[in-house]
LUMTI-553169 format. One record per atom (N, C-alpha, C, O): x, y negated, z negated; residue in three letters. Coordinates in steps of 0.1 Angstrom, whole numbers, plus 5000, padded with zeros to 4 digits. Layout:
BEGIN
XYZALA/...
//
This chain:
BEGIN
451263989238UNK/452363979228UNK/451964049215UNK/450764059211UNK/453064099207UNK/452764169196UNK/451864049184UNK/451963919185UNK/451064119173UNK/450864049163UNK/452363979153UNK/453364039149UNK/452163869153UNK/453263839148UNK/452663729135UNK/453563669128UNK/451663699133UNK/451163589126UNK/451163679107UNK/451763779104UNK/450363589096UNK/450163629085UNK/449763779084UNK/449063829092UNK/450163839074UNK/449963959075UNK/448263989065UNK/447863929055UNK/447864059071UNK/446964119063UNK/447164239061UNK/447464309070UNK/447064279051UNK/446864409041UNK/446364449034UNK/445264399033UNK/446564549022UNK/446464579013UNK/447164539002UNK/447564429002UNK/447364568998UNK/448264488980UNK/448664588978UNK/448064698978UNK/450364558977UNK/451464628977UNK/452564658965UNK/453664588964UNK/451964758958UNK/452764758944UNK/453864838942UNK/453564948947UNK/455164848936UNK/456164958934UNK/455565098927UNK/454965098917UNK/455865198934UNK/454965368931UNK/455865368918UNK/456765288915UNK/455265498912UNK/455865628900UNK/455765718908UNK/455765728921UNK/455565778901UNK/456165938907UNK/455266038909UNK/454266028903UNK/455366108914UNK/454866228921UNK/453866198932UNK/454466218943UNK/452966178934UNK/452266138947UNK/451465988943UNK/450465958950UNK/451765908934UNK/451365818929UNK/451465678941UNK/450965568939UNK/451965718951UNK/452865628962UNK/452065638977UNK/452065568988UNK/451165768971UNK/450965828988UNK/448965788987UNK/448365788977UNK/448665778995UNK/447365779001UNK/446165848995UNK/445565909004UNK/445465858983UNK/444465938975UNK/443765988987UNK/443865938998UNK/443166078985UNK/442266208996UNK/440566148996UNK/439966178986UNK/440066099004UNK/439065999003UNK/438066049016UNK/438266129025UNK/436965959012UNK/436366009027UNK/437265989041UNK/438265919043UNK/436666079049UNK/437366049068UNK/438066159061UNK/438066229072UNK/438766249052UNK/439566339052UNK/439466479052UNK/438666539044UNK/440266559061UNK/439966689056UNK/439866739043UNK/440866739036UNK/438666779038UNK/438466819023UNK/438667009023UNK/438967059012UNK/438667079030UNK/439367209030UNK/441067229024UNK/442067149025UNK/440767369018UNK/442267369013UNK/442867409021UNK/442367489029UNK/444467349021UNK/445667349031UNK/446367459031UNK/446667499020UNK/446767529041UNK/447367619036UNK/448867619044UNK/449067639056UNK/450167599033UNK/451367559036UNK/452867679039UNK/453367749030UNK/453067689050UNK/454267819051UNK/454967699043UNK/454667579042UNK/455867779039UNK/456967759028UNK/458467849028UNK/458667939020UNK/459367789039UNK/460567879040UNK/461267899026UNK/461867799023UNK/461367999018UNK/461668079008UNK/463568049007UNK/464267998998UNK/463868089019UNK/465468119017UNK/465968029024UNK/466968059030UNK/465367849027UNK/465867729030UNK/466367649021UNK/465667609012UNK/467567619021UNK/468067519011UNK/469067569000UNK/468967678996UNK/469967468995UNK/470967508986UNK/470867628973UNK/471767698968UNK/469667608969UNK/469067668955UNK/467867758959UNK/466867768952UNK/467867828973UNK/467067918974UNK/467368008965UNK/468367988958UNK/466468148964UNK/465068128966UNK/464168098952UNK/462968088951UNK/465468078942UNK/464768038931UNK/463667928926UNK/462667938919UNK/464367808932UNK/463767638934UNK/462867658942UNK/461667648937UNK/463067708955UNK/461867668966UNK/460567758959UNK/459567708956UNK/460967878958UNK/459467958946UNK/458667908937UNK/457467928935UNK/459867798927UNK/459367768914UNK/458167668920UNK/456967688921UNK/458967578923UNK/458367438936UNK/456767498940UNK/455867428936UNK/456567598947UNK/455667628955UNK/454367668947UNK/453167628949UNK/454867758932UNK/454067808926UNK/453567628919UNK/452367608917UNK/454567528916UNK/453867448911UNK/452767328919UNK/452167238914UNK/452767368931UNK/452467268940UNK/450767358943UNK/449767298947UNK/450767498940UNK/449767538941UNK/448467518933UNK/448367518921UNK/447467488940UNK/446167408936UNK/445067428946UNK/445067468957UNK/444067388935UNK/442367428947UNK/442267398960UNK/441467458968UNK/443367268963UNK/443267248973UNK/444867248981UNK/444967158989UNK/445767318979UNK/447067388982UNK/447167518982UNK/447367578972UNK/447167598997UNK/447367728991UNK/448967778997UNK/448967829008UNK/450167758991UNK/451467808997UNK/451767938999UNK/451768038991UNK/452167929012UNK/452668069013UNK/453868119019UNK/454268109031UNK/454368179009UNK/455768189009UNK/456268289021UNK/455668389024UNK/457668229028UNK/457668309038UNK/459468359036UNK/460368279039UNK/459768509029UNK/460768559026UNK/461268679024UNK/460368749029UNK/462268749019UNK/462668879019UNK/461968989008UNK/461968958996UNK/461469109013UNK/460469209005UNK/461069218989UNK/462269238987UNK/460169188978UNK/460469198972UNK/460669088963UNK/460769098951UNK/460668988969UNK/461068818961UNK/459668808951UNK/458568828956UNK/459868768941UNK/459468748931UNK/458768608933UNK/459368518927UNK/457068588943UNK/456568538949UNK/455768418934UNK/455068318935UNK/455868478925UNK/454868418914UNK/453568418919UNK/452768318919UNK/453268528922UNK/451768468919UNK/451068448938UNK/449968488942UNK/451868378945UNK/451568348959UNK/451668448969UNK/452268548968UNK/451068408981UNK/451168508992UNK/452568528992UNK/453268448986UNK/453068649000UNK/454368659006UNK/454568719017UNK/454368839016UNK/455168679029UNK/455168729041UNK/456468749043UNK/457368659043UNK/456668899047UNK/458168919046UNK/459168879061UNK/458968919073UNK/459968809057UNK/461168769063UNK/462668729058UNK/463068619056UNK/463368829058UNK/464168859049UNK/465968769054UNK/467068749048UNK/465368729069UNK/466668669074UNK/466568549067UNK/465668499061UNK/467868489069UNK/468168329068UNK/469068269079UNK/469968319086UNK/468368139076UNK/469668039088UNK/470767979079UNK/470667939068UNK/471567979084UNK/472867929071UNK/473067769084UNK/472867729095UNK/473567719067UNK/473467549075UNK/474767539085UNK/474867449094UNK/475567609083UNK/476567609095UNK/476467669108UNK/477367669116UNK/475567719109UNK/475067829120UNK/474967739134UNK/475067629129UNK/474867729146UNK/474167689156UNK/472667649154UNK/471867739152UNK/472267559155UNK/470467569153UNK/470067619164UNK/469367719163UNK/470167589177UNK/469767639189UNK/469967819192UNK/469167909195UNK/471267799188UNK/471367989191UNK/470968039175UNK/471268159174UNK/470467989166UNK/470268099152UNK/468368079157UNK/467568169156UNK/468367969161UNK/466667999162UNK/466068089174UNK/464968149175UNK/466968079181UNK/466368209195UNK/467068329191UNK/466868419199UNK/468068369178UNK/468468469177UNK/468268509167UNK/469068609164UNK/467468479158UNK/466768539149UNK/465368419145UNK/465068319138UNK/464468539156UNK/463368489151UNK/462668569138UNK/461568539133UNK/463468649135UNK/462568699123UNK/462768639108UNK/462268679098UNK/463468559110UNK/464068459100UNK/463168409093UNK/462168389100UNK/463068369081UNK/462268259070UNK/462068169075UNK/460868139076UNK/463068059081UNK/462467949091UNK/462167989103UNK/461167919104UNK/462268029112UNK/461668109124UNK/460168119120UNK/459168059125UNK/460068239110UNK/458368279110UNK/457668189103UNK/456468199105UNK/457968089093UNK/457167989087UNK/456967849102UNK/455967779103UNK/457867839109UNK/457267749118UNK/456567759121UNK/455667679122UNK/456567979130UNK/455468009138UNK/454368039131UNK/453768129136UNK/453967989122UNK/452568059115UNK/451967879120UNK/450767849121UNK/452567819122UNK/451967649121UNK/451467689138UNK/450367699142UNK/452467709144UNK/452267749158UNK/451167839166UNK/450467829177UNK/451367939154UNK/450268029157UNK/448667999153UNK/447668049159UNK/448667899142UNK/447467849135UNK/447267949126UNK/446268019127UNK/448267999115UNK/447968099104UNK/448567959091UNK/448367969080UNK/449267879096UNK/449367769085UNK/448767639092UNK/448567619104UNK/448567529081UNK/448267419087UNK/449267289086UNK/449267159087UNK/450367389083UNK/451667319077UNK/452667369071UNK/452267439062UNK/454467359073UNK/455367419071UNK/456367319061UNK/456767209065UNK/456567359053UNK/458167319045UNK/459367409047UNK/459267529049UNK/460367319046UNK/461767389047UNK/462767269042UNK/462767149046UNK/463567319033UNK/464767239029UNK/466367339038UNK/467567339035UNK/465867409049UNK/467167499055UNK/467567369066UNK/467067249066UNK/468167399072UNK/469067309083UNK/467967209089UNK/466967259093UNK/468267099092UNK/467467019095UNK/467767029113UNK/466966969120UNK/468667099117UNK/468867069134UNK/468167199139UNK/467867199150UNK/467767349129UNK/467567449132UNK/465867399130UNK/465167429139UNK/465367339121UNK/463967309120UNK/463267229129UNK/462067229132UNK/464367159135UNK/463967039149UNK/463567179161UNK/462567209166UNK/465067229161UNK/465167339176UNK/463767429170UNK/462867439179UNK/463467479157UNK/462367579161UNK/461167499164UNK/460467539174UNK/460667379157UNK/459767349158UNK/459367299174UNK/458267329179UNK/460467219182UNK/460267229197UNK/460367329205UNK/460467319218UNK/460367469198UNK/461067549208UNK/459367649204UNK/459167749211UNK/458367619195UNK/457267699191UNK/456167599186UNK/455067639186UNK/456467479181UNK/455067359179UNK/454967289188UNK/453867259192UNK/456367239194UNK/456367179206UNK/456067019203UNK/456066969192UNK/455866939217UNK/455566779215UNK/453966759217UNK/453366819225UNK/453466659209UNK/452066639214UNK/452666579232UNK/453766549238UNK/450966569237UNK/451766509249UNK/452066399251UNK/451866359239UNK/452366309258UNK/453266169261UNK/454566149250UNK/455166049251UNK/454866219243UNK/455766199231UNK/457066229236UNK/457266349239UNK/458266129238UNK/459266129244UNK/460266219234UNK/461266279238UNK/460066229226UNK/461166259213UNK/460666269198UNK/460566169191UNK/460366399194UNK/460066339176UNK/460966299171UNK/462066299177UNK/460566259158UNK/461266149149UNK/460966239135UNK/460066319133UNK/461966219126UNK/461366219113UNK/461466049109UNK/462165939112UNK/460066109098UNK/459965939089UNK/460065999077UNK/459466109074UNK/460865929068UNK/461265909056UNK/460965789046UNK/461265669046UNK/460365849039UNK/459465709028UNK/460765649018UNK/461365729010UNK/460965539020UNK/461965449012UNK/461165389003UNK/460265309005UNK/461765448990UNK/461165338975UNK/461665198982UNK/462765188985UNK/460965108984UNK/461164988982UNK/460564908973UNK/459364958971UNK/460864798967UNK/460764768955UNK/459364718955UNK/458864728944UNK/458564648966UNK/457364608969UNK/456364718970UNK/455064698969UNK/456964828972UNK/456164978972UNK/456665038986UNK/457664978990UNK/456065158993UNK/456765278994UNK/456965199010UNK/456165119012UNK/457865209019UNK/457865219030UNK/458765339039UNK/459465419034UNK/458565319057UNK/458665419062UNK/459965379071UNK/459865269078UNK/460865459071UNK/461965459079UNK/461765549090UNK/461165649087UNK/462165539102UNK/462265649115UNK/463165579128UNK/463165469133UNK/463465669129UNK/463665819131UNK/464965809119UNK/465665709118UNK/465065869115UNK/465965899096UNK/467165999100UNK/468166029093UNK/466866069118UNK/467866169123UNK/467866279129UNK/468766369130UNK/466366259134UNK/466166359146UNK/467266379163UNK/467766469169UNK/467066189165UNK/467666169177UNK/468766069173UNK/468365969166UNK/470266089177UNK/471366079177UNK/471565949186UNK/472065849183UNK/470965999200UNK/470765919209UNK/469465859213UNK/468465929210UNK/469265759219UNK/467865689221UNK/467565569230UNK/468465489231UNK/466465549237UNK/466065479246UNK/465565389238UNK/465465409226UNK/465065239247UNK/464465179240UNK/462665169240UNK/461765099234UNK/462465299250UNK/461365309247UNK/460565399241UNK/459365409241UNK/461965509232UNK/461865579221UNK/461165529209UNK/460165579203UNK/461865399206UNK/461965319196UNK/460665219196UNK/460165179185UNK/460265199205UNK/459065159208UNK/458165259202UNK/457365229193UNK/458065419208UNK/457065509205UNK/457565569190UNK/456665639185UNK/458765549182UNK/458765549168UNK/457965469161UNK/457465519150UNK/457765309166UNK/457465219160UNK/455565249153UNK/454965229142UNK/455065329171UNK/453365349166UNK/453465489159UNK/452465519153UNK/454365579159UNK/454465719151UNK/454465629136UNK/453665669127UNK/455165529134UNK/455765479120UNK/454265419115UNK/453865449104UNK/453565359120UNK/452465269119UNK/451265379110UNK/450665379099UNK/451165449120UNK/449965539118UNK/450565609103UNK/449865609094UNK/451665669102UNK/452465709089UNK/451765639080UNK/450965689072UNK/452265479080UNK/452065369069UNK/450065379065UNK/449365359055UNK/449865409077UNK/448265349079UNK/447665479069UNK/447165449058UNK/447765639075UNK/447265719070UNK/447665799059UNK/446965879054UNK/448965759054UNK/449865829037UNK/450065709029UNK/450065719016UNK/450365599036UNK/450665529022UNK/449465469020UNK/449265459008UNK/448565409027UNK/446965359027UNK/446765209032UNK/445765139031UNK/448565159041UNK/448665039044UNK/447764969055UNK/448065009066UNK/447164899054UNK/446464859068UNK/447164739075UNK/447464639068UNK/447264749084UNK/447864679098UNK/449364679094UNK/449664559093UNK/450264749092UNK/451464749088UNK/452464719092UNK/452864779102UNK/453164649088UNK/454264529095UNK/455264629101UNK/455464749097UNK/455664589108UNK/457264689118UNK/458064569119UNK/457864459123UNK/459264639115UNK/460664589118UNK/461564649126UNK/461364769130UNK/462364609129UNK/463764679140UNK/465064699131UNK/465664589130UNK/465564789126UNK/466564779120UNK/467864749126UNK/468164829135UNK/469064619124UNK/469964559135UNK/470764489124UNK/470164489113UNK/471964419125UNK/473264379121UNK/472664219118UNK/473464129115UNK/471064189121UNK/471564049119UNK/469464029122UNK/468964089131UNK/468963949113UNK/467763969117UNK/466763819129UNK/465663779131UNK/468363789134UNK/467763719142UNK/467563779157UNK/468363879158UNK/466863759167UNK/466263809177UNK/467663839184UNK/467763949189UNK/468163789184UNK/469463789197UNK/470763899189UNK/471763919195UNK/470463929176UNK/471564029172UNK/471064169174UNK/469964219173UNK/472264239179UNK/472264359179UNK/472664389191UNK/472864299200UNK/472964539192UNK/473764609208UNK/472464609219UNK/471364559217UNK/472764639225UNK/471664649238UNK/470264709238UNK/469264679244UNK/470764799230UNK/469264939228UNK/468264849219UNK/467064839220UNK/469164779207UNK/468064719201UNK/467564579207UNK/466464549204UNK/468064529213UNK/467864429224UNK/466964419231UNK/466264319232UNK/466764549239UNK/465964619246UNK/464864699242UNK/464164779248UNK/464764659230UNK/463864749221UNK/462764659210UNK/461664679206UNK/463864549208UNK/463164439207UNK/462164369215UNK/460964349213UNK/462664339222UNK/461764329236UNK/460464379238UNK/459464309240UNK/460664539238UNK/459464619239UNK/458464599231UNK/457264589235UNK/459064589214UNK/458364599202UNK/457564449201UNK/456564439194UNK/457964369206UNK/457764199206UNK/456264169216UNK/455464089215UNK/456364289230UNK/455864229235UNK/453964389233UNK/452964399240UNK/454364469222UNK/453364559224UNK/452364539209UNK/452864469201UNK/451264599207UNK/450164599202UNK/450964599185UNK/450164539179UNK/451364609182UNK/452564689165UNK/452264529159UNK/452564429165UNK/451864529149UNK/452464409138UNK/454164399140UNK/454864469133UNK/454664329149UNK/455864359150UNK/456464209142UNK/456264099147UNK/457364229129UNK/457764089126UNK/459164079130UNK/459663989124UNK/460164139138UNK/461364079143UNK/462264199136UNK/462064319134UNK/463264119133UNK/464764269125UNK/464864249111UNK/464864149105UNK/465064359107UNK/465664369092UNK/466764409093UNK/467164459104UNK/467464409085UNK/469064449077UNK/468464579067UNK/467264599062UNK/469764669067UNK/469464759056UNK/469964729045UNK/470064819037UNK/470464579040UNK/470064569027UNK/469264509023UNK/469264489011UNK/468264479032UNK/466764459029UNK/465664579023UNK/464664549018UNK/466064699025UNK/465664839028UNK/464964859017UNK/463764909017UNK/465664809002UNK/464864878994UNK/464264708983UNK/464164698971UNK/464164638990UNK/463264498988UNK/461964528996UNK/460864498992UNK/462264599010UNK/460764609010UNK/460464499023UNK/459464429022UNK/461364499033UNK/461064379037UNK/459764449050UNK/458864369053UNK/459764539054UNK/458664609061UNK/458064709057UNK/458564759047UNK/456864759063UNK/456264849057UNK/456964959070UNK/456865069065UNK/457164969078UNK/457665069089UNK/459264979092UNK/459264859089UNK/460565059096UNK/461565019092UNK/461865109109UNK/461065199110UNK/462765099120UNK/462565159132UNK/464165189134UNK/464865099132UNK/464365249136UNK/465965259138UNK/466365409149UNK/465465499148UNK/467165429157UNK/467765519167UNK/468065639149UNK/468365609137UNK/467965759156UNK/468665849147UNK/469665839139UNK/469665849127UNK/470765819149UNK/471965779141UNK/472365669129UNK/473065679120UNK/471665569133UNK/471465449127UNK/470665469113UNK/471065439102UNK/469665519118UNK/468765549103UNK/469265679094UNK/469065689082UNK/470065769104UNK/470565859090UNK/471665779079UNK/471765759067UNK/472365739091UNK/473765639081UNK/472665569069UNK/472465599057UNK/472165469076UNK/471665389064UNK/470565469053UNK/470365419042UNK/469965559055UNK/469565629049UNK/470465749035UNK/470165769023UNK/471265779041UNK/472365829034UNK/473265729026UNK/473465749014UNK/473765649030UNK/474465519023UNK/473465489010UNK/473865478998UNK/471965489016UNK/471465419001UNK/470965538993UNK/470165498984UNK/471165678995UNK/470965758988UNK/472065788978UNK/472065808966UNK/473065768987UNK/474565768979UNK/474465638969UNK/474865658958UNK/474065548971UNK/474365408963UNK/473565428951UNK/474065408940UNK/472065468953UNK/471365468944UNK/471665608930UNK/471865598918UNK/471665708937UNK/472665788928UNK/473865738922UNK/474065778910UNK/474565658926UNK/475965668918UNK/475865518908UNK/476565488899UNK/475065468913UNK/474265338907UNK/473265378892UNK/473265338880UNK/472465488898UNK/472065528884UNK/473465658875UNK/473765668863UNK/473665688880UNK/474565788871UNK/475765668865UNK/475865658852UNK/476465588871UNK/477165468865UNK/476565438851UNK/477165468841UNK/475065358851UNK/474165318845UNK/474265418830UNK/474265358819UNK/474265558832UNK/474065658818UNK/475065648815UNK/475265608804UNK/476265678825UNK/477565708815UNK/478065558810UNK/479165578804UNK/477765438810UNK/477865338804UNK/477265328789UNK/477765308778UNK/475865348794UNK/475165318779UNK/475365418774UNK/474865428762UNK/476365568777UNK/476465668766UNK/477765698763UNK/478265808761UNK/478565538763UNK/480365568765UNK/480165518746UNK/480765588739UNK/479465438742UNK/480065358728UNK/478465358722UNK/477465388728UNK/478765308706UNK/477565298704UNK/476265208703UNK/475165228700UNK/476965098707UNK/476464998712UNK/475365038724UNK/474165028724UNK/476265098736UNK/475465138750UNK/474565218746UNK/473565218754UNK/474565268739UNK/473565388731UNK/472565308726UNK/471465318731UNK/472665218716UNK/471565148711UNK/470765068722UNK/469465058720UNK/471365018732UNK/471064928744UNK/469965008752UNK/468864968757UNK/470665158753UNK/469865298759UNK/468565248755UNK/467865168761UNK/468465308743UNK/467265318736UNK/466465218736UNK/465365258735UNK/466765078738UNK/465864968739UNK/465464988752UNK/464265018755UNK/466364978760UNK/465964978777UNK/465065098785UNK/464565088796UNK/465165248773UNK/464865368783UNK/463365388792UNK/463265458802UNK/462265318785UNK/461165308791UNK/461165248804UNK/460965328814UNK/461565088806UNK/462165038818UNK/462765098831UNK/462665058842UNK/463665228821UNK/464865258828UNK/464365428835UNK/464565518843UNK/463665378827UNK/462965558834UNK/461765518847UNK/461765558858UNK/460965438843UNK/460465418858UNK/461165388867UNK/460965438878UNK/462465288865UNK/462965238877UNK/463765388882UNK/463965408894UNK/464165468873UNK/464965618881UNK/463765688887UNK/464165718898UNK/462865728886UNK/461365778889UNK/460865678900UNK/460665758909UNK/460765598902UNK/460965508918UNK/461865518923UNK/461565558934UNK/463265518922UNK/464065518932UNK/463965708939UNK/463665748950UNK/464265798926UNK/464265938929UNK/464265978941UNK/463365908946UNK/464666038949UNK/464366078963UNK/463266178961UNK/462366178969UNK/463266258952UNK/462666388950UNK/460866338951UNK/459966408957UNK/460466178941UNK/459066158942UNK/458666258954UNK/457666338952UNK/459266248966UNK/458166248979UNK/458766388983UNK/457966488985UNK/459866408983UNK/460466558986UNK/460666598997UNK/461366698999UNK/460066519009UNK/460766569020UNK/460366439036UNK/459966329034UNK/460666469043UNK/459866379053UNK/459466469069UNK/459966569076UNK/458366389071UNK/457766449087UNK/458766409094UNK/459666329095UNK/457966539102UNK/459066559119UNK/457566579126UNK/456866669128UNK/457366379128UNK/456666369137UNK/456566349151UNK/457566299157UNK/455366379161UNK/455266409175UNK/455266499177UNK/455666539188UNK/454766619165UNK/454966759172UNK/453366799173UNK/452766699170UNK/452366899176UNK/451466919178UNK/451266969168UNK/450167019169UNK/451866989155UNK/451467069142UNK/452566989131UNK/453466919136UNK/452366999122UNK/453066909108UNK/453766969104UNK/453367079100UNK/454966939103UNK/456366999099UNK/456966909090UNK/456966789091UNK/457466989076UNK/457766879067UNK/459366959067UNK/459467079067UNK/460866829067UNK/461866899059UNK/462266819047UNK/462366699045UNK/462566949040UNK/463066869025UNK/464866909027UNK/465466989034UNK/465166779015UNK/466866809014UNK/467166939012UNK/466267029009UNK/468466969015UNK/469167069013UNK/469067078998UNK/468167148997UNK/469467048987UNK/469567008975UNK/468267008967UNK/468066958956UNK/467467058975UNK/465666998966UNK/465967078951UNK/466667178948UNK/465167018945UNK/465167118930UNK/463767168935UNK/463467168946UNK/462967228924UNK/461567238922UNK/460567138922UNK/459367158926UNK/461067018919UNK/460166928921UNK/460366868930UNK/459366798931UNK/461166848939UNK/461166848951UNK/460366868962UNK/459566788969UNK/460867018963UNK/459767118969UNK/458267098968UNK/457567088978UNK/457667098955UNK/456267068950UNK/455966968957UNK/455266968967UNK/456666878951UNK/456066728959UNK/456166728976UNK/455366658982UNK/457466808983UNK/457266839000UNK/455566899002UNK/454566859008UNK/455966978996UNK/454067039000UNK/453266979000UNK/452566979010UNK/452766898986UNK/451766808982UNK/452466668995UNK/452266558990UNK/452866669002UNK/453166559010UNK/452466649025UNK/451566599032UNK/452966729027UNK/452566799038UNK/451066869042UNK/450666899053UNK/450466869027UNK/449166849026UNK/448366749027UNK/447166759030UNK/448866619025UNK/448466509023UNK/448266499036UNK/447066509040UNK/449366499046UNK/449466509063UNK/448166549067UNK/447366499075UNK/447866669061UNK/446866749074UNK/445766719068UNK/444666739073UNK/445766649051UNK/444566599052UNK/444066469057UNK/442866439058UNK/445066379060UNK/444866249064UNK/444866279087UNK/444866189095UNK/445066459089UNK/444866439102UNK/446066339110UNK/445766259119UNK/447366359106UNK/448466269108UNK/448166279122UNK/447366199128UNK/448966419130UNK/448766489141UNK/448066439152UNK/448466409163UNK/446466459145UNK/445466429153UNK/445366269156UNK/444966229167UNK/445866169143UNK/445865989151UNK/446965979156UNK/446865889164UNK/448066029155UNK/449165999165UNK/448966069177UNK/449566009186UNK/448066199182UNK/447666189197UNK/446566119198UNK/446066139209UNK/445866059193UNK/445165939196UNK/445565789198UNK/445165709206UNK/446665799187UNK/447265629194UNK/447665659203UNK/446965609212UNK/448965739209UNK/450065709215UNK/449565789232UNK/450365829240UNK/447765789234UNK/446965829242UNK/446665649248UNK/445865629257UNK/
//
């Protein structure tokens, strides 16, 4: 039966911002510098943002390399020309086998080929799944990658998966998200023995449709700190450190609280900046009010793994700014130095 008793850990505090959230680079780690493809013409505010982003993320131990059309004004960084793009409406399956000479095409394959040790992309998230299985491929026994996505929760950072890789799902998908999610928590955020939940309509054992039923089951009775179900409005309290959900399920609730927390803080400014009262109130409160927007931020972390592949794939939103991006990298570096890759074909062996 799963561990289900007192939790042991580590001490679990709410992050700031920028990599302040993720795992410090310590012994057991690759200490060589990383070197990151970086699709150029991915995302809403290419190729301006994704450039600025890259040049800021570059460091002794970051070396990005930009993968885009002759001529782009690289700042400073490598540039490997690929002048196509995938447009987010495109087919992902037919734009990735029909233009492989593409920005996302050739930044996957440099991971593939072992000319990177890691790829960012804020371009289509269904074209970055199809290239990456169709050229990084699955480690082996891995039914289905997942992406995980780090949720500010208020206790500190936790891991949502699959956030929207798989639409559809078995329950012994969900099972194999659960040790992808673990090793996540264990090797980036620095959590040890990390609690798993089942995300479901009701957090008693017997709620939920069948998959989670059956998924429950699995998770209850395998090796996982498994504590039972969460609700997603638990999500950003923090009630797990790994958070398990089918695709579909985790993008909704993922998106809902991206939407919520956005319109929750923008509400928040245009209040205190309607009168002058709210203005003076501003000014008392903005210290407070600036970490709590700097924790919530989606941007802190910038993007999330598309784990179970044989090589580290990071996507960032369509929408990334510059800091965004920076911070995708500095996350995707984090990965290869914490050897994500390599303990997830070790656990799930």
């Amino acid at each position: 039966m799963g561990n289900t008793g007192p939790k042991s850990t580590v001490p679990r505090t709410a992050s700031g911002g920028g990599e302040a959230g993720l795992r410090s680079t310590g012994a057991g780690t690759d200490q060589r510098r990383v070197r990151v493809a970086v699709d150029a013409l991915g995302g809403d505010r290419a190729p301006e943002e994704i450039v600025a982003g890259a040049a800021e993320a570059a460091s002794p131990r970051i070396e990005p390399v930009l993968y885009g059309p002759s001529g782009l004004d690289a700042m400073g960084l490598s540039l490997v020309e690929a002048g196509e793009a995938i447009e987010m409406d495109e087919s992902p399956v037919e734009a990735v086998r029909g233009k492989l000479g593409s920005s996302l095409v050739r930044a996957v394959r440099a991971v593939a080929d072992g000319e990177a040790d890691a790829v960012v992309s804020a371009g289509s998230t269904g074209a970055m799944l199809a290239a990456s299985l169709l050229h990084v491929r699955r480690l082996p026994r891995v039914f289905r990658p997942a992406i995980a996505v780090v949720i500010p929760a208020r206790r500190g950072p936790s891991v949502l998966i699959d956030a929207g890789a798989n639409a559809d799902a078995r329950p012994e998908h969900l099972l194999q998200f659960g040790h992808m999610g673990a090793v996540f928590a264990e090797e980036v955020l620095g959590v040890a023995d990390p609690e798993v939940r089942l995300l479901s309509i009701g957090e008693e054992d017997e709620k939920g449709n069948q998959l989670t039923l059956d998924a429950h089951e699995l998770l209850r009775a395998s090796s996982l700190h498994f504590a039972g179900n969460t609700e997603s409005r638990l999500l950003l309290a923090g009630d797990a450190d790994v958070v398990i959900a089918d695709g579909f399920t985790g993008n909704i609730a993922l998106k809902a609280l991206e939407g919520t927390i956005r319109s929750v803080l923008e509400s928040l400014r245009e209040e205190l900046g309607s009168s002058l009262r709210g203005k003076l109130a501003g000014a008392l409160i903005r210290p407070g009010a600036q970490r709590v927007r700097q924790r919530l931020d989606s941007e802190t972390y910038g993007g999330a793994y598309l784990l179970g592949l044989r090589g580290l794939v990071v996507i960032a939103h369509g929408s990334s700014s510059r800091k965004a991006i920076a911070n995708a990298i500095r996350l995707a570096a984090r990965g290869v130095e914490h050897r994500i890759v390599e303990r997830l074909e070790e656990r799930l062996s």
